[in-house]
C-alpha positions in Angstrom: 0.6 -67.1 8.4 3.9 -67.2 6.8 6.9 -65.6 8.5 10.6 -65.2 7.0 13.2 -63.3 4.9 12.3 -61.8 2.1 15.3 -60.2 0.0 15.6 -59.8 -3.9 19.1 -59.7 -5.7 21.9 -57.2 -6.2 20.0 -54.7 -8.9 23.1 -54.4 -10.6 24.0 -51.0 -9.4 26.5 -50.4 -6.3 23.6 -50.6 -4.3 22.7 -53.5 -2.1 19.0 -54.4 -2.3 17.3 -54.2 0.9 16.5 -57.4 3.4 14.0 -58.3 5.4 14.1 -61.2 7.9 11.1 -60.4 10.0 8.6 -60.5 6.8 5.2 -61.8 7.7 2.0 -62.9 5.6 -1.4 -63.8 5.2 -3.5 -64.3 2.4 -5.1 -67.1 -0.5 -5.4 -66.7 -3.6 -7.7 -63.9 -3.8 -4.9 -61.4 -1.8 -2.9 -61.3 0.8 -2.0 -58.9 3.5 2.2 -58.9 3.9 4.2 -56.7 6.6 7.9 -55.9 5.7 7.2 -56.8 1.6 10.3 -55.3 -0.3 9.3 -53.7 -3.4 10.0 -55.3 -7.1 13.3 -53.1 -7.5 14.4 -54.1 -4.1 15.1 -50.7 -2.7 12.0 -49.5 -0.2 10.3 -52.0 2.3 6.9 -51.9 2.7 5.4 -52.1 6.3 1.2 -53.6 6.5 0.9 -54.0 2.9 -2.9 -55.1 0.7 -2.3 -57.0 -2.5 -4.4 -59.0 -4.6 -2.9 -61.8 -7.3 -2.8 -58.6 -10.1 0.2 -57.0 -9.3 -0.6 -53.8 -10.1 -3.6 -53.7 -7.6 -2.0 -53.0 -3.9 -1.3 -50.6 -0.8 1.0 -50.2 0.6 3.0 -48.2 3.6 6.5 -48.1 2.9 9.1 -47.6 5.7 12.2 -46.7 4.7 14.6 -46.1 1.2 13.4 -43.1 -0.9 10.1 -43.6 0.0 10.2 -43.6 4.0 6.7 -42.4 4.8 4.6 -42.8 2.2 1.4 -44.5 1.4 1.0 -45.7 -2.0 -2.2 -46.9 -3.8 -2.5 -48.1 -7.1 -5.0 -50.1 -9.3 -6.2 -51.0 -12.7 -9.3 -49.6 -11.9 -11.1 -47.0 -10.9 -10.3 -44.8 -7.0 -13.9 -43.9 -5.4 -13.7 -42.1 -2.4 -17.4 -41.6 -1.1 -17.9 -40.0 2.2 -20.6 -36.9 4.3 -23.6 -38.7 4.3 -24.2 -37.9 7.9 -22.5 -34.5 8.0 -24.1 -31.3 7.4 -23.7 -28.9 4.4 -20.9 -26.2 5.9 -19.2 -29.3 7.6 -15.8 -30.2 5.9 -16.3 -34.2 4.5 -12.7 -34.1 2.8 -9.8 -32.9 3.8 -6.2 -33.1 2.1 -3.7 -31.2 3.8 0.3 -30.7 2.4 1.9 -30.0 5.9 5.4 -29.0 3.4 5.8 -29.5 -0.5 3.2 -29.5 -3.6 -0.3 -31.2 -4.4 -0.4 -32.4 -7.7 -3.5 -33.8 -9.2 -3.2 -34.8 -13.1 -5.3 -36.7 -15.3 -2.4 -37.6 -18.5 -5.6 -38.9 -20.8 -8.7 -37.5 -19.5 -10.3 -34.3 -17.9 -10.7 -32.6 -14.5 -14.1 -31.6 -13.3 -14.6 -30.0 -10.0 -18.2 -29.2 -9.4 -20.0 -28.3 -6.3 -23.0 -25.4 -5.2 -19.4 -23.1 -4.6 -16.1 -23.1 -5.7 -13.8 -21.3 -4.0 -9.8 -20.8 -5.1 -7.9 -18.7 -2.7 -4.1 -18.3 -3.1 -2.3 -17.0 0.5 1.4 -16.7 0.5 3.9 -13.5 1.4 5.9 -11.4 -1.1 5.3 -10.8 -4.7 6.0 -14.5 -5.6 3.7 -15.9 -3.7 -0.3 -15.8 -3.4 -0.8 -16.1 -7.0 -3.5 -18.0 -9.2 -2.1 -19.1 -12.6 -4.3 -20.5 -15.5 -2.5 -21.7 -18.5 -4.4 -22.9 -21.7 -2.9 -24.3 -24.8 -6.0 -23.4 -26.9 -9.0 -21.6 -25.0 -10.5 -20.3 -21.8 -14.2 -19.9 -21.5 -16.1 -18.0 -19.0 -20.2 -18.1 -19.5 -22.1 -16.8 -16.7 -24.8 -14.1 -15.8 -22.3 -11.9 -14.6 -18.6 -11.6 -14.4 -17.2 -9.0 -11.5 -13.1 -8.6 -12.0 -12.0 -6.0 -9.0 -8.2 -5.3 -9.3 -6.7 -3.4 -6.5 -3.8 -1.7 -8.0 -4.2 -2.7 -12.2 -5.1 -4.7 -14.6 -4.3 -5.2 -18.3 -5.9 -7.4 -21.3 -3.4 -7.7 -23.7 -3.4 -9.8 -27.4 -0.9 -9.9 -29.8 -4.1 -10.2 -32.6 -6.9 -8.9 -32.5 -8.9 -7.8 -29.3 -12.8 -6.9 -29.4 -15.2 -5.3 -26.5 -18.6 -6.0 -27.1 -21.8 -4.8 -26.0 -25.4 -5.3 -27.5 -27.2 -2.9 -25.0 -25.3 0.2 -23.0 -21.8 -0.1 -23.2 -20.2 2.3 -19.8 -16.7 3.4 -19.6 -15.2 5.1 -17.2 -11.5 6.6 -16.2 -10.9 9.7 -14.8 -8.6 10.2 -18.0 -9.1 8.5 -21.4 -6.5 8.0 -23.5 -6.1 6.2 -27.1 -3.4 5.6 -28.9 -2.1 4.2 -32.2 0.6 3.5 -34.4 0.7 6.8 -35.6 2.8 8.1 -32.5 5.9 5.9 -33.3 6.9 8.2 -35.2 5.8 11.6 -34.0 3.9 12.1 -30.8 0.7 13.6 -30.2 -0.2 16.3 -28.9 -1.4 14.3 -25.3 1.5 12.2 -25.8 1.0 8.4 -26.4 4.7 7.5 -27.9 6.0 6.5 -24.6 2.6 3.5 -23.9 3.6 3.0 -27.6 7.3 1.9 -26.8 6.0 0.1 -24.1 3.8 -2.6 -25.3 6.1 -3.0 -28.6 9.4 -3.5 -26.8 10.8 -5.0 -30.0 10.1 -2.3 -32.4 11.2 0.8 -33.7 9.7 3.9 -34.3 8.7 4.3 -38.0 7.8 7.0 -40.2 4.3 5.3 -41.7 4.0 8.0 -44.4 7.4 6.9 -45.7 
């Protein structure tokens, strides 16, 4: 067991890098367990630290500096979690809880699956900003299954600057207690139902137009 001061230089900032004089250790060359390790850059301490000889291979619970609190993991390889094998089927096996802030999970070259017999995304929060499910796409979203249900309370809307199709190869149902189409025609007179007034809505950026000009 090794037991002393561990310290690393002045980082060239106006910022002192942090000591340690109660730094213990035990390992071989295969890895080492270390309490009060300061980090590369000097500036957190870790407290019961693993590390093997690859340096990028470790855990560690850091103490104090900007990252009092946390628990850090990181290796070359791959992060298995397996756990359940003695719990039943409507037991939780894992749970990750964010007492305050965000969970971020992102995978910079590679996909995310999530697979199970349910998936479930539920979204609770007060006020109009909160409680809301976002999917963004930079190409396309799919949807295959035997049957899609979409209940909106108050509305909903499909919109598409291009073109839009609604497909049916056996009965195609719709319903509304009023049906209303409308086209370009109304920007520049109205029908007789009126329609100019959607019109000007969904093409905030244009003008009405006389199309027979």
């Amino acid at each position: 067991m090794k037991r002393g001061l561990t310290s690393k230089n002045d980082r060239g900032g106006n910022t002192p890098a942090k000591q340690n004089y109660t730094s213990i250790g035990l390992g071989n060359d295969k890895g080492s367990f270390q309490s009060g390790r300061i980090h590369k850059q000097g500036d957190v301490t870790a407290g019961p630290g693993l590390y093997t000889p690859d340096g990028e291979h470790q855990l560690s619970l850091d103490v104090d500096g900007k990252r009092e609190g946390w628990t850090i993991s990181t290796s070359p390889g791959a992060f298995q979690v397996e756990c359940g094998s003695k719990m039943e089927e409507a037991e939780n096996a894992v749970i990750i809880t964010a007492v305050n802030g965000d969970i971020s999970i992102k995978a910079t070259n590679g996909k995310i699956r999530l697979q199970g017999t349910d998936i479930e995304l539920v979204a609770m929060g007060e006020g109009q900003t909160k409680g809301n499910i976002k999917l963004t796409s930079s190409e396309n979203v799919i949807v295959e299954s035997k049957k899609v249900l979409v209940t909106a309370k108050t509305m909903y809307k499909i919109a598409t600057p291009g073109t839009g199709q609604l497909v049916a190869n056996g009965v195609l149902e719709m319903y509304g207690s009023i049906i209303r189409g409308v086209t370009d025609a109304v920007a520049s007179k109205d029908s007789k139902v009126g329609g100019q007034k959607f019109w000007q809505e969904q093409n905030p950026d244009k003008q009405p137009y006389d199309r027979y000009a």
